[in-house]
C-alpha positions as CSV (number, residue, x, y, z in Angstrom):
1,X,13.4,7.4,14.2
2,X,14.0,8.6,10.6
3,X,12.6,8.0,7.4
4,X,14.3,6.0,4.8
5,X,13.5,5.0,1.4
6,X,14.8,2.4,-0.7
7,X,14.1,0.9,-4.3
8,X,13.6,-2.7,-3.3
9,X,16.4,-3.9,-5.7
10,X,18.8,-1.0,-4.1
11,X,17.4,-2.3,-0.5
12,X,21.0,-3.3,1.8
13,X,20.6,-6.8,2.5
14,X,21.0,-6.4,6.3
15,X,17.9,-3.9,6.0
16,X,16.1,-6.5,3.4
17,X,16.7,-8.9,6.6
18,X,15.0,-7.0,9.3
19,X,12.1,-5.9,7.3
20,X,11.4,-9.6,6.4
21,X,11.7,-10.4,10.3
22,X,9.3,-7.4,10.8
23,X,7.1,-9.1,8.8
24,X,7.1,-12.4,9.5
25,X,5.7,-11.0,12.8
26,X,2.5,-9.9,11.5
27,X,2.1,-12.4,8.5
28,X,4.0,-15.9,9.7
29,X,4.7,-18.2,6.7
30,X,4.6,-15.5,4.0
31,X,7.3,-14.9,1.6
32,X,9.3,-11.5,1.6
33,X,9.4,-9.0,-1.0
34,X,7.2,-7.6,-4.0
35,X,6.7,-8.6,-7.2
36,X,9.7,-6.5,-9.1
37,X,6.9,-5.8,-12.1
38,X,5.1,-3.2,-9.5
39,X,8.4,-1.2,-9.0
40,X,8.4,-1.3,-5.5
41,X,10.1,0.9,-2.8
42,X,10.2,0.4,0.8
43,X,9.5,3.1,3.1
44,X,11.1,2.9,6.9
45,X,11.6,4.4,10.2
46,X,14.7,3.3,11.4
47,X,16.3,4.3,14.6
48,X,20.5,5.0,14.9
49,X,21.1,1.1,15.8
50,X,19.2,0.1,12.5
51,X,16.1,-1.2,14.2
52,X,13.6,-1.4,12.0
53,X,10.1,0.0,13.7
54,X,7.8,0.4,10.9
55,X,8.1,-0.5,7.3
56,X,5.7,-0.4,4.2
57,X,6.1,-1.2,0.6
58,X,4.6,1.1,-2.1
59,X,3.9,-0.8,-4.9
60,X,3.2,0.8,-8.2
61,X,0.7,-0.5,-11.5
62,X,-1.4,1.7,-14.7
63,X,-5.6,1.5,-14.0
64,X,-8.3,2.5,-16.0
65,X,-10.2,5.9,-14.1
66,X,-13.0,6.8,-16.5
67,X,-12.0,6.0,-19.5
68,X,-7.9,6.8,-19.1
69,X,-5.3,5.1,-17.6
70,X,-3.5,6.6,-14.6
71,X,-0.9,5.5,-12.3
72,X,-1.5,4.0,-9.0
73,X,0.3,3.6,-5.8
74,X,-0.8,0.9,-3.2
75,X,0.3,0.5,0.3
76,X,1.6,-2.7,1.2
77,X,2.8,-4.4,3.9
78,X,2.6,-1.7,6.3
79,X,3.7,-3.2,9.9
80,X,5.0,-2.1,13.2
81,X,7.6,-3.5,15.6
82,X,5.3,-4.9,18.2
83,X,7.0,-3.7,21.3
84,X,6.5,0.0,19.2
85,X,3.0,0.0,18.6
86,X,0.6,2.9,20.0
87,X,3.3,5.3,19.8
88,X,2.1,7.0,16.8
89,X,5.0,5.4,14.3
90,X,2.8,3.5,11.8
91,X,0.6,6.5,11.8
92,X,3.7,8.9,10.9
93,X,4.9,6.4,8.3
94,X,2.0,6.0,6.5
95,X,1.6,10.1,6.5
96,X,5.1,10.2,5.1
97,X,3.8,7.7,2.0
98,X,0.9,9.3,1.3
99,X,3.0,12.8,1.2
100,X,5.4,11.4,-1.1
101,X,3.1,10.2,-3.3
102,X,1.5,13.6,-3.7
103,X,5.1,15.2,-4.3
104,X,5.9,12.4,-6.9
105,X,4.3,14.1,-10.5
106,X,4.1,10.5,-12.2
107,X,1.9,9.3,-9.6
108,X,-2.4,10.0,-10.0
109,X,-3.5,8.2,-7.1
110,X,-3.1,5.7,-4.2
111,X,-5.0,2.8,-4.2
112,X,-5.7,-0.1,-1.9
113,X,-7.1,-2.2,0.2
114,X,-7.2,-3.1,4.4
115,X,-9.0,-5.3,6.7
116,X,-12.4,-3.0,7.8
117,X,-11.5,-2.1,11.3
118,X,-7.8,-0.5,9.9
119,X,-9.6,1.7,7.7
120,X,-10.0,4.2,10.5
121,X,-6.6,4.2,10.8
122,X,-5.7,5.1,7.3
123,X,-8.4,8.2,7.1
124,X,-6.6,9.5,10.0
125,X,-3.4,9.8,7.5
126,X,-5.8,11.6,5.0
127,X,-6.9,8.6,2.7
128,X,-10.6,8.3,2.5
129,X,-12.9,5.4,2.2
130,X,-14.4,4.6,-1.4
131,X,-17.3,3.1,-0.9
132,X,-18.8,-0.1,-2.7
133,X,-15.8,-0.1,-4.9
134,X,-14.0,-3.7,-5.3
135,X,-10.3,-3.9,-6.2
136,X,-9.6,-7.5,-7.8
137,X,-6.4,-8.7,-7.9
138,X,-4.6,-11.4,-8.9
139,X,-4.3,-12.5,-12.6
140,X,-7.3,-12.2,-15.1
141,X,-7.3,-15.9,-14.9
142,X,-7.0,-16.2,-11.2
143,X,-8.9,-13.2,-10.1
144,X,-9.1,-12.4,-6.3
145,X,-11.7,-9.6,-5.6
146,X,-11.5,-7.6,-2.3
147,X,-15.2,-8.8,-2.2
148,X,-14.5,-12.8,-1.8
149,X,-16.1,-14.5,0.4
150,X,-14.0,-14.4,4.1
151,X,-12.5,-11.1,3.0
152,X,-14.1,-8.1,4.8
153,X,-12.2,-5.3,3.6
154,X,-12.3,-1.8,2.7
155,X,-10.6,0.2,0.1
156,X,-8.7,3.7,0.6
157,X,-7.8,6.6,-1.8
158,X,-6.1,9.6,-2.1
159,X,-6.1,11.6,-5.3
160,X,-3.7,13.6,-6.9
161,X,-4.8,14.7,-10.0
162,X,-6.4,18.0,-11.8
163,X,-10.1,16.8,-10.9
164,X,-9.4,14.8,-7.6
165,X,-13.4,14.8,-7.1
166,X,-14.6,13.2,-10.4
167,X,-11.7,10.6,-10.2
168,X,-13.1,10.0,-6.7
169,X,-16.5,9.4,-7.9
170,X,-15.7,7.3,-11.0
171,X,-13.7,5.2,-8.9
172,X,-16.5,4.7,-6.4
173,X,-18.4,1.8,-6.3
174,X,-17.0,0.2,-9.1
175,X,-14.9,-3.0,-9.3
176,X,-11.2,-1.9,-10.4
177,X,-8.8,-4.2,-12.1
178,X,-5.4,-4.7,-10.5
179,X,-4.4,-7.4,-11.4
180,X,-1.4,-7.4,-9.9
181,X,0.3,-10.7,-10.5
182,X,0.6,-14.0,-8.2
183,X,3.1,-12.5,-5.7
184,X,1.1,-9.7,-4.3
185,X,-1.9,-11.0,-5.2
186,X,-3.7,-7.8,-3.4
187,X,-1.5,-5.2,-3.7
């Protein structure tokens, strides 16, 4: 399988197609596609037929870190053909975000959020865990918190920036506002 990446408005339609069928897989009922406000990009594997066997969104957004405002990357969306999974792909893609993010200079940081048990998962691509710390999404008016009751998830980081430490720590255990709009309501 090889990597691909696309701006979502430059995505081909027939590509646009599987990833929604991908996804409809893991989340039934929910609508395709990002909000175009975050900039988003879709990151594949895609074999020589075209299959689709892992696909995430990367969606982009300014937040305050100590008293400046740096640009974030979330993870969204990340899925895997089911008849793939346990061979390492999702793993591999998720690597390949985290790398680009690091290679891209207007990017400080990746923040998001996953259910508990995934975080594992995401360390293993070299995120790590923040601790205590609450992303709230949403609108300002309509705020939903990764802290609302039913939720029980974790947020992930990776740093790329001068002081990767002291952003780590003033973004630990703190509530961060995303805010990211009504369409990805959590990144």
């Amino acid at each position: 399988m090889r990597l691909v990446s696309y701006a979502q408005a430059e995505l081909p339609e027939a590509l646009a197609d599987r990833i929604a069928a991908l996804e409809a897989t893991a989340w039934p009922g929910a609508a395709p596609g990002h909000d175009p406000a975050l900039d988003p990009r879709a990151l594949l594997l895609v074999d020589a037929a075209g299959t689709v066997g892992a696909s995430l969104a990367l969606l982009y957004k300014e937040v305050p870190v100590a008293g400046r405002t740096c640009r974030a990357a979330g993870l969204s969306s990340v899925v895997t053909r089911p008849e793939l999974r346990g061979r390492g792909l999702g793993g591999r893609l998720v690597d390949a975000a985290r790398m680009a993010l690091a290679a891209d200079p207007a990017v400080d940081l990746a923040l998001f959020s996953c259910d508990r048990p995934l975080a594992p998962f995401y360390e293993g691509a070299g995120f790590g865990c923040l601790p205590g710390t609450v992303l709230v999404g949403g609108t300002p008016a309509e705020p939903l918190a990764t802290d609302a009751p039913g939720f029980d998830k974790a947020v992930l980081a990776a740093f790329f920036t001068p002081d990767p430490e002291a952003d780590r720590a003033a973004l630990t255990g703190v509530r961060v506002p995303l805010h990211p709009g009504d369409v990805d309501r959590l990144w």
